[in-house]
NUDOFI-646190 format. One record per residue (C-alpha): residue number from 1; residue in one letter; chain; y, x, z negated. Coordinates in steps of 0.05 Angstrom, whole numbers. Each point is the difference from the previous one (the first is absolute). Layout:
BEGIN
{rec NUM, A, A, {Y, X, Z}}
...
***
This chain:
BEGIN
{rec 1, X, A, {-1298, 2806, 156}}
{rec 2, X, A, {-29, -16, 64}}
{rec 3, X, A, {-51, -67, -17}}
{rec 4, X, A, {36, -65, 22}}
{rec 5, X, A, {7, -38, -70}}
{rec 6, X, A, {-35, 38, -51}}
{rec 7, X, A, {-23, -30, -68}}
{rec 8, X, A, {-24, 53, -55}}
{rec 9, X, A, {-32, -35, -53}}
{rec 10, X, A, {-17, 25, -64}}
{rec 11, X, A, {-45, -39, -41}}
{rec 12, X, A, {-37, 25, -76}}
{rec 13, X, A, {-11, -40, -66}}
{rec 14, X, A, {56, -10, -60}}
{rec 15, X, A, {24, 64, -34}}
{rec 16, X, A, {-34, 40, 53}}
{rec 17, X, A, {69, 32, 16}}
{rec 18, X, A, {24, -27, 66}}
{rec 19, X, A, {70, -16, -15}}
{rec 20, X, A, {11, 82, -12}}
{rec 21, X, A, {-39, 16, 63}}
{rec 22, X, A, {24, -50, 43}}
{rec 23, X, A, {74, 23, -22}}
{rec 24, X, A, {-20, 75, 13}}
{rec 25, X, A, {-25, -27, 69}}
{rec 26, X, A, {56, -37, 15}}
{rec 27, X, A, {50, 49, -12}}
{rec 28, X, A, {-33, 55, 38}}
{rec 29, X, A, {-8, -50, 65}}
{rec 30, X, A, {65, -36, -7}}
{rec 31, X, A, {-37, -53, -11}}
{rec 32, X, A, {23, -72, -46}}
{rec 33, X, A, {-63, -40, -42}}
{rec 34, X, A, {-17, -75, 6}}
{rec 35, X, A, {-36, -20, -61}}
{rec 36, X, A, {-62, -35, 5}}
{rec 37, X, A, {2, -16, -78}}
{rec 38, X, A, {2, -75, -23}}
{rec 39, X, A, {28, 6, -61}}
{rec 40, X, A, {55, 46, 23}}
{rec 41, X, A, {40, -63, 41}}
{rec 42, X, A, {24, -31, -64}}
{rec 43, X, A, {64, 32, -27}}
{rec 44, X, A, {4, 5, -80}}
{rec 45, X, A, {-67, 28, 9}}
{rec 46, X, A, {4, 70, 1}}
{rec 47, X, A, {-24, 36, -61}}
{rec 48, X, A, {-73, -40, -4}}
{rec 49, X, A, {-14, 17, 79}}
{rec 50, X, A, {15, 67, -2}}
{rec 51, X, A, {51, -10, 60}}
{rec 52, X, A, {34, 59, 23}}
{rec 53, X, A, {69, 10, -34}}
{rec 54, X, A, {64, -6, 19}}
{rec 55, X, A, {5, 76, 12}}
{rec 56, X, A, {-71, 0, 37}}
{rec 57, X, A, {30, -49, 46}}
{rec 58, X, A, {71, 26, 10}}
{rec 59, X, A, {-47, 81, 29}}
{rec 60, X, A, {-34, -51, 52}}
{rec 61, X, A, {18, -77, 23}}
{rec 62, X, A, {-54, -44, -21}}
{rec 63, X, A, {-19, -65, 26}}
{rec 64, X, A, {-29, -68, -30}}
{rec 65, X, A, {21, 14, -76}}
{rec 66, X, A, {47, -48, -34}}
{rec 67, X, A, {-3, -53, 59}}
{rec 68, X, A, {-16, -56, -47}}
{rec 69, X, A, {23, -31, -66}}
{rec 70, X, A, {-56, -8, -53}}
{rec 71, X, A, {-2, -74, 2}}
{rec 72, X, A, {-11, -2, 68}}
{rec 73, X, A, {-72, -1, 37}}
{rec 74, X, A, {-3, 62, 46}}
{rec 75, X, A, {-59, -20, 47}}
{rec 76, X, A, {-38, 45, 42}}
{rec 77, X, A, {29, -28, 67}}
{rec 78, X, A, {71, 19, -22}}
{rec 79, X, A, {-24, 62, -14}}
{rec 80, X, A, {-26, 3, 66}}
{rec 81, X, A, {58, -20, 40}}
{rec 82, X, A, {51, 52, -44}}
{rec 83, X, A, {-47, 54, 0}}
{rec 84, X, A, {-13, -9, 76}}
{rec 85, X, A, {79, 2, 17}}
{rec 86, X, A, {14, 52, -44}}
{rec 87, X, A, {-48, 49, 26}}
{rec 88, X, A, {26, -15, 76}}
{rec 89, X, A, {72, 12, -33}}
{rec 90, X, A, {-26, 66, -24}}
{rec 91, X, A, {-30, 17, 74}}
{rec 92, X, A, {68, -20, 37}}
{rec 93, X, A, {41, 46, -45}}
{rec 94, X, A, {-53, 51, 29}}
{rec 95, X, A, {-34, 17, -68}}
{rec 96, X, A, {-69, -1, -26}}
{rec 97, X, A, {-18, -63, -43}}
{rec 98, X, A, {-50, 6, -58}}
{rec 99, X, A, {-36, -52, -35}}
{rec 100, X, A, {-28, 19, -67}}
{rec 101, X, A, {-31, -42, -46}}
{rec 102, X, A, {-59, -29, -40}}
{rec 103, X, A, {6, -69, 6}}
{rec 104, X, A, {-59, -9, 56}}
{rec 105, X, A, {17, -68, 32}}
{rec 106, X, A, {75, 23, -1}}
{rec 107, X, A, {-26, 61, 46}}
{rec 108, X, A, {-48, -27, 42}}
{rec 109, X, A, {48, -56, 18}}
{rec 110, X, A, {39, 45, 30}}
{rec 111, X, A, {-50, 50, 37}}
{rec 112, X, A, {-55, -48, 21}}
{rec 113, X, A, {52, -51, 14}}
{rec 114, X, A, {-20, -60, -46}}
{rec 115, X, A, {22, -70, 15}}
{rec 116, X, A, {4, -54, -52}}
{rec 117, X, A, {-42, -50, -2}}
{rec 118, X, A, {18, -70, 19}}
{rec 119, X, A, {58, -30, -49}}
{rec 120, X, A, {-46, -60, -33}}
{rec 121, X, A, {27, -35, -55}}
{rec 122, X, A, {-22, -55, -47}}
{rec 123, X, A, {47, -19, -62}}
{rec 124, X, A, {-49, -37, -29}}
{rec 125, X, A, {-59, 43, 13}}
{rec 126, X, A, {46, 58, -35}}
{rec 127, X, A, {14, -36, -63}}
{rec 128, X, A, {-77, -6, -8}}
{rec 129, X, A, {-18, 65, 11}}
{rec 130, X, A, {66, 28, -51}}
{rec 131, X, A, {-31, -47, -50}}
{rec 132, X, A, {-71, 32, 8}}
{rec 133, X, A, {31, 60, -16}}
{rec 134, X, A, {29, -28, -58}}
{rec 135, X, A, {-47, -28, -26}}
{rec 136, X, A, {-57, 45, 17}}
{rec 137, X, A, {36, 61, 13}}
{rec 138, X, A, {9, 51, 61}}
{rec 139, X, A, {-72, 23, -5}}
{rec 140, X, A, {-29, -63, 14}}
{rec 141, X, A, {49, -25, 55}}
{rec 142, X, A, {-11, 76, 36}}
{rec 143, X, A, {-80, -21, -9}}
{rec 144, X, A, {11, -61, 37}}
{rec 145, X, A, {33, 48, 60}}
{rec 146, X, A, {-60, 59, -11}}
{rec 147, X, A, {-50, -72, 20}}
{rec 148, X, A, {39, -14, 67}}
{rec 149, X, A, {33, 65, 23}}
{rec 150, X, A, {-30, 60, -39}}
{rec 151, X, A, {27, 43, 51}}
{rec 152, X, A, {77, -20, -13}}
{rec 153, X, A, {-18, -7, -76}}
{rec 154, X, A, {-17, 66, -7}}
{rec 155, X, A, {71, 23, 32}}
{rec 156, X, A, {37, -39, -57}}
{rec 157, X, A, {13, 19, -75}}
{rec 158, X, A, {-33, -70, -40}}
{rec 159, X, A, {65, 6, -37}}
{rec 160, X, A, {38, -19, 56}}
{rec 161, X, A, {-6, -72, 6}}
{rec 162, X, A, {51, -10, 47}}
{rec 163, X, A, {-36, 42, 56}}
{rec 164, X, A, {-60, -35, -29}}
{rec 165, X, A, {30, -69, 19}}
{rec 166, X, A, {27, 15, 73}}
{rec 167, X, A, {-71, 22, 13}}
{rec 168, X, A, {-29, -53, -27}}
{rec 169, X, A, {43, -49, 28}}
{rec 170, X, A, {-12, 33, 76}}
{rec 171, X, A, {-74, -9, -8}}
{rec 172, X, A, {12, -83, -29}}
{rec 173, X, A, {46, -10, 53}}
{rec 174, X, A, {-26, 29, 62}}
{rec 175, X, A, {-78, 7, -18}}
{rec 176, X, A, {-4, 69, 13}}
{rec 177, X, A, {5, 66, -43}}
{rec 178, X, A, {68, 28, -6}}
{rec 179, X, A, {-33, 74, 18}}
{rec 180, X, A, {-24, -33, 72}}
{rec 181, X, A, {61, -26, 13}}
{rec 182, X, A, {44, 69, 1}}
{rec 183, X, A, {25, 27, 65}}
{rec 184, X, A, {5, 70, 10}}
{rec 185, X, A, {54, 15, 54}}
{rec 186, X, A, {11, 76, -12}}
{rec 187, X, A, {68, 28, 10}}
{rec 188, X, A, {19, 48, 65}}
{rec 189, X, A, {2, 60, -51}}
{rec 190, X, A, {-41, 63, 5}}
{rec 191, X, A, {-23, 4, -70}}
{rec 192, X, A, {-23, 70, -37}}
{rec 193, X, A, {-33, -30, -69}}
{rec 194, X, A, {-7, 53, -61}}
{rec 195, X, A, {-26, -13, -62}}
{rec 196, X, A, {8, 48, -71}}
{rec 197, X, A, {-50, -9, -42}}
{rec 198, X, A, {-23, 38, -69}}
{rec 199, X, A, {-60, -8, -42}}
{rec 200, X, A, {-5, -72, -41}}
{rec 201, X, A, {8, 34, -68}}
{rec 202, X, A, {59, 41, 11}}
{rec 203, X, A, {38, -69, 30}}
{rec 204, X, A, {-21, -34, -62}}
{rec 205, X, A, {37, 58, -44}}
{rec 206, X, A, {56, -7, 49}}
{rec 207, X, A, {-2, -72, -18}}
{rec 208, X, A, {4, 2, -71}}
{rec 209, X, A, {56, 67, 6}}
{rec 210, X, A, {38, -64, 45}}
{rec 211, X, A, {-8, -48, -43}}
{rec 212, X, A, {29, 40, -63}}
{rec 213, X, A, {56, 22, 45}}
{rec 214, X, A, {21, -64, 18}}
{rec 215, X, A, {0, -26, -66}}
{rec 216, X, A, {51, 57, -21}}
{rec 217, X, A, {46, -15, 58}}
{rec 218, X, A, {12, -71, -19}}
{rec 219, X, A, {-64, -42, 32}}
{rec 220, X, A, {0, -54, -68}}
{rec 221, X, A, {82, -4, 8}}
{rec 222, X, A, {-4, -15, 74}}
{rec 223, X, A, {-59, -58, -12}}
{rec 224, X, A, {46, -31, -56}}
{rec 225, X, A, {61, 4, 51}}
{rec 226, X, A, {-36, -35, 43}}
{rec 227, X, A, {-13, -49, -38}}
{rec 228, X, A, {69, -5, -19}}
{rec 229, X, A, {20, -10, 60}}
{rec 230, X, A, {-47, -69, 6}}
{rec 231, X, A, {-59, 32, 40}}
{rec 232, X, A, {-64, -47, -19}}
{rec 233, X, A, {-56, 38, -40}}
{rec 234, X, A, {-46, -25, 56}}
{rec 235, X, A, {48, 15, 62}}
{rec 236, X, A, {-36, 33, 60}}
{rec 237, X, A, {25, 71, -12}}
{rec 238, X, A, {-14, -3, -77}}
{rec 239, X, A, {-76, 4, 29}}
{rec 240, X, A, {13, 71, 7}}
{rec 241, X, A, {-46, 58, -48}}
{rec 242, X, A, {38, 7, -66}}
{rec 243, X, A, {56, -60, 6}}
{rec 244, X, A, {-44, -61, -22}}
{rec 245, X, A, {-34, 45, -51}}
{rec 246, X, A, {72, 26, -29}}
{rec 247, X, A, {28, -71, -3}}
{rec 248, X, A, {-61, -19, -42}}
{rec 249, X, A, {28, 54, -42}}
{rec 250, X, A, {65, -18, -11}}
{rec 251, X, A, {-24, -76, -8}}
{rec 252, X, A, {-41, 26, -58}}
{rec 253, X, A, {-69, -11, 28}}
{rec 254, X, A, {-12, 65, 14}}
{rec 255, X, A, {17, 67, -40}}
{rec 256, X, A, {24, 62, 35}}
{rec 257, X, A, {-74, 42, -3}}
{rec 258, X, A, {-37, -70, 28}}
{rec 259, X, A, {47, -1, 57}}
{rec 260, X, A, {4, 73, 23}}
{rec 261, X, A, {-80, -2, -9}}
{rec 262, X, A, {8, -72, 44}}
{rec 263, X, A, {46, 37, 58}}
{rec 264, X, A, {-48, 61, 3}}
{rec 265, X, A, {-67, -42, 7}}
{rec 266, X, A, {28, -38, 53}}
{rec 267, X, A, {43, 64, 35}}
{rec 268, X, A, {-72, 28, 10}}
{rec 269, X, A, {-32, -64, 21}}
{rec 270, X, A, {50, -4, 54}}
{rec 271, X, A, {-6, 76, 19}}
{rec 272, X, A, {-75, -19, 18}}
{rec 273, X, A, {26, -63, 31}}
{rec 274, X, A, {42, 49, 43}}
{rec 275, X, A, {-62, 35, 22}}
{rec 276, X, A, {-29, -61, 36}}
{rec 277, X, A, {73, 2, 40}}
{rec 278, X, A, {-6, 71, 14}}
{rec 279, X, A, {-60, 27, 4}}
{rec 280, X, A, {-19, 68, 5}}
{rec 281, X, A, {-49, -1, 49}}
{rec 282, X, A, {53, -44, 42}}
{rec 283, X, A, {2, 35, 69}}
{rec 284, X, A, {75, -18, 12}}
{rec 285, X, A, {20, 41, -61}}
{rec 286, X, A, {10, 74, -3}}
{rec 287, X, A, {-13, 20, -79}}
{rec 288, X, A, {38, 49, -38}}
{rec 289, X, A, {-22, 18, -72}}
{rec 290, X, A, {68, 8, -34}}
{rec 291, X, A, {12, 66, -18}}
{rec 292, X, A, {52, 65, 9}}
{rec 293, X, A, {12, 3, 75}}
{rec 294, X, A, {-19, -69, 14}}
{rec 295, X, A, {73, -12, 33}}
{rec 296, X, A, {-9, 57, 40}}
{rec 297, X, A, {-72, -16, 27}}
{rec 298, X, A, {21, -81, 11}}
{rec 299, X, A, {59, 23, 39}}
{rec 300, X, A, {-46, 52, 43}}
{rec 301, X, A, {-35, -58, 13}}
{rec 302, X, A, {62, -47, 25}}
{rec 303, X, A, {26, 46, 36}}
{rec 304, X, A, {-51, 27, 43}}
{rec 305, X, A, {-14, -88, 10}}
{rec 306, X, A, {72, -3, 26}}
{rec 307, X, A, {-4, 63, 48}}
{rec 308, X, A, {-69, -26, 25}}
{rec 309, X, A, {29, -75, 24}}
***
């Protein structure tokens, strides 16, 4: 390894197959994983986000899963600042750090060096805007963020109100768009971006194959023990695909059919959201179409990055 701080980041859409490449990769470099997944934080939540077992984990260390209860708001700068000192941990123990993930504002945080925007806070003007949404649901308070900032609107799920809010708030407060207001101080990395990629249909039969799979492991027991365990319904990491839909389930709103039809609709609508993140014509990003010998060709590709620095 002869580049000064290297960063190799591999980027694709859910059940493309990253976590098996990116462990492949890792082993054959020596290499240990940050995840750039914001669902994969919260402990308790391991079945539903497909996080890499305990046995993945234990073949290569892994960074940035399980650094968070589930009733506690993870927020992007956290993710930031952890993500940041654990990759320049990795690089003084003279290995090569790899960030792999899907979760695009989780990724470009860290490579194009995203600042928050100023902290601006109104109690009041908060309790308005959480009673719009109660009143006239997420749809209509994420409409009243597409009129003033379409840009940052189109970078958060309507469901998530409280992202909703904060950007809201910024643009009450402070009178200008939250997506104006973000600072991009990138990081002294040299970063090699890849991206794996297959056709749209086959990821939707992935999906469903997932989906099936993580029913049969457990997925319904782990939402109920959850909930057990006092987690809110409506709590920040609940917004993730398949948790709200499964707790509508077991509150009897929902059968089983209408909410494994529910978590694949919206696993596809957020592998197309995932495409606006990474985008195949994206000149940053080296694709690879995920298929036998893809390890061997991405690793061609590192290596010959490393020797060239």
């Amino acid at each position: 390894m002869t580049l000064e701080a290297p960063l190799v980041v591999l980027v694709g859409p859910t059940a493309v197959g990253k976590t098996a490449v990116s462990l492949s990769l890792a082993r054959r470099l020596k290499a240990e994983i940050i995840s750039a997944d914001s669902r994969l934080v919260y402990q308790g939540m391991d079945i539903g986000t497909a996080k890499p077992t305990p046995r993945q984990r234990a073949q290569v260390p892994h960074h940035m899963i399980d650094v968070a209860p589930p009733n506690q708001t993870y927020s992007l700068a956290a993710y930031r600042r952890a993500a940041l000192a654990a990759i320049d941990d990795i690089h003084r123990r003279g290995r090569l750090p790899i960030l792999v993930g899907g979760t695009g504002q989780y990724v470009m945080a860290v490579v194009e060096g995203w600042q928050p925007p100023p902290k601006a806070e109104d109690r009041r003007l908060r309790r308005q805007l959480e009673a719009v949404a109660d009143e006239q649901g997420a749809q209509a308070l994420h409409a009243r963020l597409a009129a003033v900032d379409p840009d940052r609107a189109r970078a958060i799920d309507p469901r998530n109100v409280r992202r909703v809010i904060r950007a809201l708030e910024i643009y009450q407060v402070t009178g200008q768009p939250a997506s104006r207001q973000r600072v991009k101080k990138p990081p002294p990395y040299a970063v090699l971006q890849l991206g794996l990629t297959l056709p749209r249909a086959e990821l939707y039969r992935r999906i469903e194959e997932r989906i099936e799979g993580m029913l049969a492991a457990g997925w319904l027991d782990e939402v109920g023990s959850l909930l057990e365990a006092g987690l809110a319904p409506n709590a920040p990491p609940m917004s993730a695909i398949g948790y709200r839909q499964l707790v509508d389930h077991l509150q009897g709103e929902l059968s089983l059919d209408a909410a494994r039809w529910e978590i694949s609709r919206r696993s596809r609508q957020f592998i197309r959201r995932q495409a606006n993140w990474f985008k195949p014509d994206d000149p940053n990003i080296r694709w690879f179409t995920n298929q036998p010998g893809v390890v061997d060709q991405m690793l061609a590709v590192i290596e010959d990055w490393l020797a060239d620095g």
